[in-house]
C-alpha positions in Angstrom: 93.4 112.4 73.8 94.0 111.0 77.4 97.7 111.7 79.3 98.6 109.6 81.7 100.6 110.7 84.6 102.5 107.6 84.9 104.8 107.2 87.7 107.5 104.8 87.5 106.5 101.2 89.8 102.6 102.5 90.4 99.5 101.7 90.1 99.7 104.2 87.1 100.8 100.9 84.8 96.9 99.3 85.8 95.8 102.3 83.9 98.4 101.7 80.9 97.1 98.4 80.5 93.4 99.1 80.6 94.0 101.4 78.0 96.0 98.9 75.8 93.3 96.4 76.4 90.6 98.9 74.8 93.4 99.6 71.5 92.6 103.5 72.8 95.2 106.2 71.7 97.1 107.7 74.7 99.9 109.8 76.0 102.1 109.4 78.6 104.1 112.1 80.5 106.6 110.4 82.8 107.4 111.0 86.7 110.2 109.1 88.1 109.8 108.4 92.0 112.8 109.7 94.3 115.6 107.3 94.5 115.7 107.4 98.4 112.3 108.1 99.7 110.6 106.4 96.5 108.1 109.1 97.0 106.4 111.2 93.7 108.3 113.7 92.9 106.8 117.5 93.5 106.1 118.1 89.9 102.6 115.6 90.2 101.3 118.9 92.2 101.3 120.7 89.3 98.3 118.2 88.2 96.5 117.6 90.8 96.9 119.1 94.7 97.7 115.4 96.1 100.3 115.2 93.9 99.4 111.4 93.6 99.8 108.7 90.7 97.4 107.7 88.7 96.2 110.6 87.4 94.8 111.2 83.8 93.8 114.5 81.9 91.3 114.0 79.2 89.2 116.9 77.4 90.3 119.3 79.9 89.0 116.9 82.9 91.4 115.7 85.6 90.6 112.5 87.3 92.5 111.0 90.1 92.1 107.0 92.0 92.7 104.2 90.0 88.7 102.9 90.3 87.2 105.9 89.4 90.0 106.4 86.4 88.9 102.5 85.4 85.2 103.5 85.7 85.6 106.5 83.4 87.9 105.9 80.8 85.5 102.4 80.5 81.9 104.7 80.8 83.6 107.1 78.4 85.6 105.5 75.8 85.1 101.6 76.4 82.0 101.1 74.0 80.6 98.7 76.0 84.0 97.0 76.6 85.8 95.2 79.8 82.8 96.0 81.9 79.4 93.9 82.3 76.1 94.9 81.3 75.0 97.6 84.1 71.5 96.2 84.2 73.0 92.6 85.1 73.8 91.3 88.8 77.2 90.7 87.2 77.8 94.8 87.3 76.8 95.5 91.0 79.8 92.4 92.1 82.2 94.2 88.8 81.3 97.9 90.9 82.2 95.8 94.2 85.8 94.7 93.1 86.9 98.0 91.8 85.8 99.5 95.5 87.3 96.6 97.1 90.6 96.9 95.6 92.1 99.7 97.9 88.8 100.1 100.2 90.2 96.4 101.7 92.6 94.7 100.3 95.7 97.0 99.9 95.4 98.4 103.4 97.1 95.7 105.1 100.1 95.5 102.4 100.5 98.8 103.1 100.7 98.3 106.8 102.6 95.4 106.8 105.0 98.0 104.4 105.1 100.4 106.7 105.1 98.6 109.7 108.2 96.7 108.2 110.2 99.9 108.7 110.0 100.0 112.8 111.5 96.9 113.5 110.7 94.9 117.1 108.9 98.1 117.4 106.1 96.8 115.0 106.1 93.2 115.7 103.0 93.3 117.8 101.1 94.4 114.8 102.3 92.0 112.8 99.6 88.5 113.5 96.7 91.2 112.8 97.9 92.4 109.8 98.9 89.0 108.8 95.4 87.9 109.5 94.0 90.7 107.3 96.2 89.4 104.4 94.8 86.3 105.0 91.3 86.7 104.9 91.3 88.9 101.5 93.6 86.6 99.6 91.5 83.5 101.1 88.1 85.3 99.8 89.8 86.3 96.1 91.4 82.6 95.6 87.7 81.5 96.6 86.0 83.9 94.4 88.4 82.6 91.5 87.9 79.5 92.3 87.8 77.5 88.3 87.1 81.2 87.2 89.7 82.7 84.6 89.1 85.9 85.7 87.0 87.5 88.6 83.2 87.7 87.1 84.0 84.5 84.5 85.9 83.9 81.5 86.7 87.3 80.3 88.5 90.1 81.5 86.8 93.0 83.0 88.3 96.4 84.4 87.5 94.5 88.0 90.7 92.3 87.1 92.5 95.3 86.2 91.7 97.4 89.0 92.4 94.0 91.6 95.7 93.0 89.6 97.8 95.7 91.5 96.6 93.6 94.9 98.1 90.4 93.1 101.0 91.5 91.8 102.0 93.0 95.7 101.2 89.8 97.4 103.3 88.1 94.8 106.0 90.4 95.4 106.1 89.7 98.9 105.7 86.2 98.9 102.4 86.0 100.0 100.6 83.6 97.3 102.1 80.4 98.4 98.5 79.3 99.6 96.7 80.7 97.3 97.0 79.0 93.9 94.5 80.3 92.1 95.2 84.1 93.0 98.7 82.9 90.8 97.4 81.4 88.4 95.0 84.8 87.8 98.0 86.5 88.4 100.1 84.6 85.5 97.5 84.3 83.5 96.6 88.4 83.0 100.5 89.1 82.7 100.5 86.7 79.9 98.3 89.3 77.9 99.7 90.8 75.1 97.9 94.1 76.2 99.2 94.1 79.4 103.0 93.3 77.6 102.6 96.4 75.6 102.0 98.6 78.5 104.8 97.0 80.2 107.0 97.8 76.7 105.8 101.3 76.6 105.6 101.9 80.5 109.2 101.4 81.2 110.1 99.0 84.1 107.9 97.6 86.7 109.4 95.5 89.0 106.3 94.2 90.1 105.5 92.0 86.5 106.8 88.5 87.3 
């Protein structure tokens, strides 16, 4: 049976719902991030050396990043499920959104995170990084455009592996100008899969 290493407020819960949207039998063992530092707590070492979230043990394998978790728990125990056929052009775009999740997008949150933290000491970063938010956010509510999901009408582990960027930006108030990354947004949350995982994830402040 898979374990997830869930951390509490991680990417960890993208995992949690992929597997509640593939009705797959799963176990959770719980990490709670440090109330001051919100970093991991030193126990995650014990899994893996990075000591990171998400990571998942499965038939004696430990597999670490969310894409490559997505990609195997799909390749492995999907059936054919949530990804598109791998001979189809559909599945080489599908390959590039689970790369482009934290290859591009999250990078700048992250900056604009960290860079947060130094005050007028970080401001001159600030229009750049603003700029990268721009352009990614502007390319996804394109993509989208009258889409429901990011290859078409159905959900694929692309939207799962991309929802993480959404639900940040929304977080931090950056979908103002980008209706249709909300509506995505809104519309996967609505799932009753990704409900459950909420229900049996514990909190995650960032579900809207």
């Amino acid at each position: 049976m898979i374990t997830v290493h869930h951390l509490n407020d991680s990417r960890s819960q993208r995992i949690l719902w992929l597997l509640e949207e593939l009705g797959l039998p799963y176990e959770i063992q719980r990490y709670q991030r440090d109330a001051q530092t919100r970093l991991a707590p030193p126990e995650l070492k014990a899994v893996h050396p990075l000591g990171k979230s998400p990571v998942i043990s499965d038939d004696g394998r430990v597999i670490i990043e969310s894409g490559a978790i997505i990609d195997y728990i799909i390749r492995h125990h999907g059936g054919g499920r949530l990804q598109p056929d791998p001979a189809s052009p559909a599945y080489d775009d599908y390959v590039q959104w689970l790369h482009f999740a934290e290859g591009s997008a999250m990078l700048p949150m992250l900056l604009k995170l960290y860079v947060s933290r130094l005050g007028s000491a970080g401001a001159p970063l600030n229009p750049r990084i603003e700029s990268e938010i721009a352009n990614h956010l502007g390319y996804l509510d394109q993509i989208l455009g009258d889409r429901a999901y990011l290859l078409g009408n159905e959900l694929t582990g692309a939207d799962i592996q991309m929802s993480f960027v959404g639900e940040i930006a929304a977080a931090r108030g950056d979908l103002a100008a980008y209706p249709r990354v909300a509506d995505w947004l809104r519309r996967f949350q609505a799932r009753p899969a990704y409900q459950a995982a909420i229900a049996r994830g514990g909190t995650y402040s960032y579900a809207t």
